[in-house]
C-alpha positions in Angstrom: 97.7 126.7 114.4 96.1 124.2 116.8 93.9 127.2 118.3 92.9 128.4 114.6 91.8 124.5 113.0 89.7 124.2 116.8 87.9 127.8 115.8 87.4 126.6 112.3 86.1 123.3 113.5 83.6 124.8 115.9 82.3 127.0 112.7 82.1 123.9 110.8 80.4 121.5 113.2 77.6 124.7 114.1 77.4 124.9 110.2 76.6 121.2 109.5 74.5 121.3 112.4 72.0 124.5 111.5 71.8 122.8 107.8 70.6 119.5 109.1 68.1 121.1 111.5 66.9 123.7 109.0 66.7 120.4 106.0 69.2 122.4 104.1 71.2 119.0 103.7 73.2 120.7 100.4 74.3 123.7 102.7 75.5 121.0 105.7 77.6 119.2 103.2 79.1 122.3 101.6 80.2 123.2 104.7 81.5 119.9 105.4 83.5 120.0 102.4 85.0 123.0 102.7 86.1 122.8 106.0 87.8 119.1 105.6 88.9 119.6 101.6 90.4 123.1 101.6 90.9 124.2 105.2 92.1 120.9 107.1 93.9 118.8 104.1 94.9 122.0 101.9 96.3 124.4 105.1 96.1 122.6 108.6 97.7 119.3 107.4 100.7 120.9 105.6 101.1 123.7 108.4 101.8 121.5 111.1 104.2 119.6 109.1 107.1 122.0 110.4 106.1 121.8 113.7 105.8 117.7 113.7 109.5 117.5 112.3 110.5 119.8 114.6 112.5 119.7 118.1 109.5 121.0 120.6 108.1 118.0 122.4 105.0 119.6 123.6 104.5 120.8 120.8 104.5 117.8 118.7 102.5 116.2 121.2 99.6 119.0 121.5 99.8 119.2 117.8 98.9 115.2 117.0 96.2 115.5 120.2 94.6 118.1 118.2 94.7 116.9 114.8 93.8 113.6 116.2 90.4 115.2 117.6 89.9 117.1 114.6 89.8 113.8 112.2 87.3 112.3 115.2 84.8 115.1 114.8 85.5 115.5 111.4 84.2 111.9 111.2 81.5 112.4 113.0 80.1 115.2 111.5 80.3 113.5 108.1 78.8 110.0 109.1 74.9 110.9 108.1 76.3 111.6 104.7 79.1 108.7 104.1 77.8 106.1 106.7 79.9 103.3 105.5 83.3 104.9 104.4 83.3 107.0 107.4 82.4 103.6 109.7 85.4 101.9 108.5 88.0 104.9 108.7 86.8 105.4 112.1 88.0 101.3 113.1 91.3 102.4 111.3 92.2 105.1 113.3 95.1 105.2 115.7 95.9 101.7 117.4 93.6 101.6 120.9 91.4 104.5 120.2 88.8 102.9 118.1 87.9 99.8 120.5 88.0 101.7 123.6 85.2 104.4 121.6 83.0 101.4 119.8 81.1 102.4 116.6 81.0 105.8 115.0 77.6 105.4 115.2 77.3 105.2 118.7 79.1 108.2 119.2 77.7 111.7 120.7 77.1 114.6 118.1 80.2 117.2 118.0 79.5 120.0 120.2 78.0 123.5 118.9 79.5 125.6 121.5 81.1 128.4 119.9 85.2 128.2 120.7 86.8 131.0 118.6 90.3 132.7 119.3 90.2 135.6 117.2 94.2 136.1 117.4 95.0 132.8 116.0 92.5 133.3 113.3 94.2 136.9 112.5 97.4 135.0 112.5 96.9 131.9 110.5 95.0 133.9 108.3 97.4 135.9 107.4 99.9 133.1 106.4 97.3 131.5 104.6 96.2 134.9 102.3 100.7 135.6 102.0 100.9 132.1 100.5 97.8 132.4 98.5 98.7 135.7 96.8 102.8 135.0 96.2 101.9 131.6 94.7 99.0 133.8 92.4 101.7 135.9 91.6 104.2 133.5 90.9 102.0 132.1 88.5 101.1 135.2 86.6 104.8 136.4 86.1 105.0 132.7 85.0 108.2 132.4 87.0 109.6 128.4 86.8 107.7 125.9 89.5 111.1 125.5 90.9 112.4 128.7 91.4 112.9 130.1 95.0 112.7 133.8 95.2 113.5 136.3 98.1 110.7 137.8 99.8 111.1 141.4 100.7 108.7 142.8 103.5 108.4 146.3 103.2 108.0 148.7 106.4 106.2 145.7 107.7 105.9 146.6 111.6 107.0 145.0 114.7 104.0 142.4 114.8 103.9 141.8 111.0 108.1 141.2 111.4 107.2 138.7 114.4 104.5 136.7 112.4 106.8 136.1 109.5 109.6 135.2 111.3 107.7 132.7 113.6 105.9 130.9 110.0 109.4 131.0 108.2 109.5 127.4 107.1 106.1 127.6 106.7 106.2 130.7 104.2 109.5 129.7 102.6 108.2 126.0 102.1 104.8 126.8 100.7 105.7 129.9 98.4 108.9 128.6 97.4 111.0 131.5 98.7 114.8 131.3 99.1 114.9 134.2 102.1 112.5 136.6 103.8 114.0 140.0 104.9 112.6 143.5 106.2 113.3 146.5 104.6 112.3 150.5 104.6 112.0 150.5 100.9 111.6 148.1 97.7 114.4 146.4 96.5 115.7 147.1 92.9 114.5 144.1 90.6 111.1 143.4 92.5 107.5 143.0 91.8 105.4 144.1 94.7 101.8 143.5 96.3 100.0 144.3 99.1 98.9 141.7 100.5 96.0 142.5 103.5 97.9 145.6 104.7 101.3 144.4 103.9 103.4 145.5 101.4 105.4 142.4 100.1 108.1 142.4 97.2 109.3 139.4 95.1 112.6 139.7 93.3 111.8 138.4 90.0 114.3 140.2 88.0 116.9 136.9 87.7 114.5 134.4 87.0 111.6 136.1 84.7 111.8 137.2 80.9 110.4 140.6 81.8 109.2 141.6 78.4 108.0 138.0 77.3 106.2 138.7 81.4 104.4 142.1 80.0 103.4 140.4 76.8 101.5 137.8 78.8 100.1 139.7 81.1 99.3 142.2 77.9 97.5 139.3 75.8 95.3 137.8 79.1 94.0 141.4 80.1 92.8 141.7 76.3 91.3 138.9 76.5 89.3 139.2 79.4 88.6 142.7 78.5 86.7 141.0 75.5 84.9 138.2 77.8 83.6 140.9 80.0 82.4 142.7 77.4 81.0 141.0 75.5 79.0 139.0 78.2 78.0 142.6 79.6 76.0 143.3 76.3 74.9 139.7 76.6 73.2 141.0 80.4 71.9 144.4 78.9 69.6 142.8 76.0 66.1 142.7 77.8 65.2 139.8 75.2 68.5 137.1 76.8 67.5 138.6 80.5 63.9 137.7 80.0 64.3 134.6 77.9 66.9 132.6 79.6 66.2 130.9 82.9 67.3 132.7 85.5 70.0 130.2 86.7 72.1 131.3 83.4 71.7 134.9 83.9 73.0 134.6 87.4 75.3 132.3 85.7 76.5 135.2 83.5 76.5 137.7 86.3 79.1 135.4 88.2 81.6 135.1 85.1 81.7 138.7 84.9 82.2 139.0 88.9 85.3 136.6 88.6 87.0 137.9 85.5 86.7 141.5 86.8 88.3 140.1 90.0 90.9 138.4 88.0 91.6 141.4 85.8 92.2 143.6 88.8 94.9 141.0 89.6 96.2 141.2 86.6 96.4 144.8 86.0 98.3 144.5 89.7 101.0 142.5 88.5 101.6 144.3 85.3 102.0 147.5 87.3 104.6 146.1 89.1 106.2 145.2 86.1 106.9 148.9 84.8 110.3 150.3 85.6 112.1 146.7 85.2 
């Protein structure tokens, strides 16, 4: 986890650095926010959460070094946009660090050497999407906020086994599972979804109306048939394409990018439902 926020913070700082240099100050700060909004609060905070209530010593103590470096930077890197806010979270940091630094905006620029460890990336990655997708799916099977299910990973592999195992608490925190097991073949009572090249399997049977589940499921994918179609005739009259600025039209385009996206989903998890 440590090696994968240090990769994503390199990206990040080499980002915010080509924006400023190139005047792109809107491309710099989306950058910045993404990197500190989704990938540091959303994932790295709450990933080394196990590890910081955990027994390894070393661990802990690499892991708050690390995060520790990454709110400096992160500090850094945002200063030209949020001078004053940044200035005095930078005097609040931990006891002893601040004074012996001085001001924020005496301090050097982050580096742009590229540090990248593919591995970790692959890894974290991989937790990240698992999460992502069971909590997507959770949510359209409308299965209760509260509900732990068991996780089935089906003919996973040897290195797909190891990476689950080593994330349990992470996996069975974050995607509210009660277990995670390995098996040859699907268990009775399951929805399933390949998730990157995995083929994962989430006992719903107990816990989700299956039928009120279809109907659902049934009603949003009419729906968004109806939104996509009707916004595609919208795009193929020359008049609206020529007429409206082009921000709308793109506008448009996008809408029909992200329900198709969606529907695909959809159509997943109602597939999964057949045979229950």
């Amino acid at each position: 986890m440590n090696r994968w926020i240090l990769s994503e913070l390199s990206q990040c700082a080499a980002e915010v650095s080509k924006g400023i240099e190139d005047y792109k100050f809107n491309e710099a700060a989306g950058a910045l926010y993404k990197f500190i909004w989704n990938t540091l609060c959303d994932w790295y905070l709450e990933l080394i959460k196990p590890l910081l209530a955990g027994m390894d010593d070393a661990a802990k103590q690499e892991t708050r070094m690390v995060c520790g470096y990454v709110l400096d930077e992160s500090l850094k890197l945002l200063h030209p946009f949020m001078p004053f806010v940044t200035e005095e979270l930078w005097e609040r940091r931990a006891e002893g660090r601040a004074e012996a630094k001085g001001f924020l905006m005496h301090q050097s620029w982050p580096s742009t050497e590229p540090f990248a460890d593919e591995a970790a990336a692959e890894e974290i990655n991989w937790v990240i999407d698992m999460i992502t997708e069971l909590r997507s799916l959770r949510n359209d099977l409308g299965v209760p906020a509260g509900s732990k299910l068991p996780l089935t990973l089906v003919n996973a592999g040897a290195e797909i086994e190891n990476r689950a195992m080593s994330h349990e608490d992470v996996l069975k925190r974050l995607a509210r599972l009660e277990d995670i097991s390995m098996t040859d073949a699907t268990p009775e009572g399951a929805v399933t979804a390949v998730i990157g090249e995995t083929m994962s399997a989430l006992s719903v049977a107990d816990i989700v109306d299956i039928d009120e589940a279809r109907n659902r499921l049934d009603k949003e994918l009419a729906q968004l048939d109806k939104d996509i179609k009707s916004t595609e005739g919208k795009l193929s009259n020359e008049k609206f394409v020529s007429r409206a600025p082009p921000e709308i039209v793109e506008e448009n385009r996008e809408r029909i990018r992200d329900w198709s996206a969606r529907r695909e989903k959809l159509k997943a998890a109602r597939k999964g439902l057949e045979g229950l």
